[in-house]
C-alpha positions in Angstrom: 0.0 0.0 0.0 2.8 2.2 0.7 4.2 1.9 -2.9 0.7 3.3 -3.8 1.0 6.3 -2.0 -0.7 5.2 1.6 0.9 7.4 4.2 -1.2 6.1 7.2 0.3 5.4 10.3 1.6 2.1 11.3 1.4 0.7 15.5 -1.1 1.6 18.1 -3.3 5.0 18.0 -1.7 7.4 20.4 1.5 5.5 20.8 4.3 7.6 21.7 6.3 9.5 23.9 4.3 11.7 26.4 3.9 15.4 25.5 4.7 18.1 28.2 1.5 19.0 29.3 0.7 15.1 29.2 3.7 14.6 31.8 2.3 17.7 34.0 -0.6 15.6 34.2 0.3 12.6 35.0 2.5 14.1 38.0 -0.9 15.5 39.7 -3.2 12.3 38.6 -0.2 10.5 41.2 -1.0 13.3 43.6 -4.3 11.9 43.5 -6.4 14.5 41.9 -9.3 14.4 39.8 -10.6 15.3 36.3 -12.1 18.7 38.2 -9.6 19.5 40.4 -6.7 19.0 37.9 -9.0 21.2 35.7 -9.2 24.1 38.0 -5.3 24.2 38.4 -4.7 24.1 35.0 -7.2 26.5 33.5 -8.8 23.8 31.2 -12.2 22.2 31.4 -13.0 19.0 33.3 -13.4 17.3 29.6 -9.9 18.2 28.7 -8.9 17.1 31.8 -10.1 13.5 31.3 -8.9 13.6 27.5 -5.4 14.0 29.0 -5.7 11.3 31.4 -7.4 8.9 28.9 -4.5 9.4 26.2 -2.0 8.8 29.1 -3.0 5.4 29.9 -3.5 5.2 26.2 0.2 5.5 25.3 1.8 3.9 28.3 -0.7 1.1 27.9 -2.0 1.9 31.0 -5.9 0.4 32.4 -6.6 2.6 35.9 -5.5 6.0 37.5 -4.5 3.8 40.2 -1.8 2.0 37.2 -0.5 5.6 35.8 0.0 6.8 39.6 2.3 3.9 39.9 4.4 4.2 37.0 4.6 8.2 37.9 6.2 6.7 41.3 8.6 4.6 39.2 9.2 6.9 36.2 9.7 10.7 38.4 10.8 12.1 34.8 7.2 11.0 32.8 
């Protein structure tokens, strides 16, 4: 398909390294707060809030806050 032009991507949707904002967020989901509260701190909605989160566990193949507050105990840098 490629030799035909196709340019899709190849692998998982969302995989990849974490953007910036991304590894903000995951540093105050491990500080245990929510959609709302991270929302309020940040300036963005609740929606964009849980957007964040979802593509988070997305990329580090993650199921559960619970799982992404872990590996932000394990991984300080994001």
């Amino acid at each position: 398909m490629r030799d035909l032009g196709d340019r899709s991507r190849v692998g998982a949707k969302g995989a990849g390294a974490l953007t910036s904002r991304e590894r903000e967020i995951l540093r105050l989901v491990a500080q245990g707060l929510t959609n709302a509260e991270i929302a309020g701190r940040l300036y963005i909605s609740t929606r964009t809030a849980g957007n964040h989160v979802s593509n988070i566990l997305t990329k580090l193949g993650l199921r559960s806050r619970a799982e992404a507050a872990a590996y932000a105990a394990l991984h300080p840098a994001g």
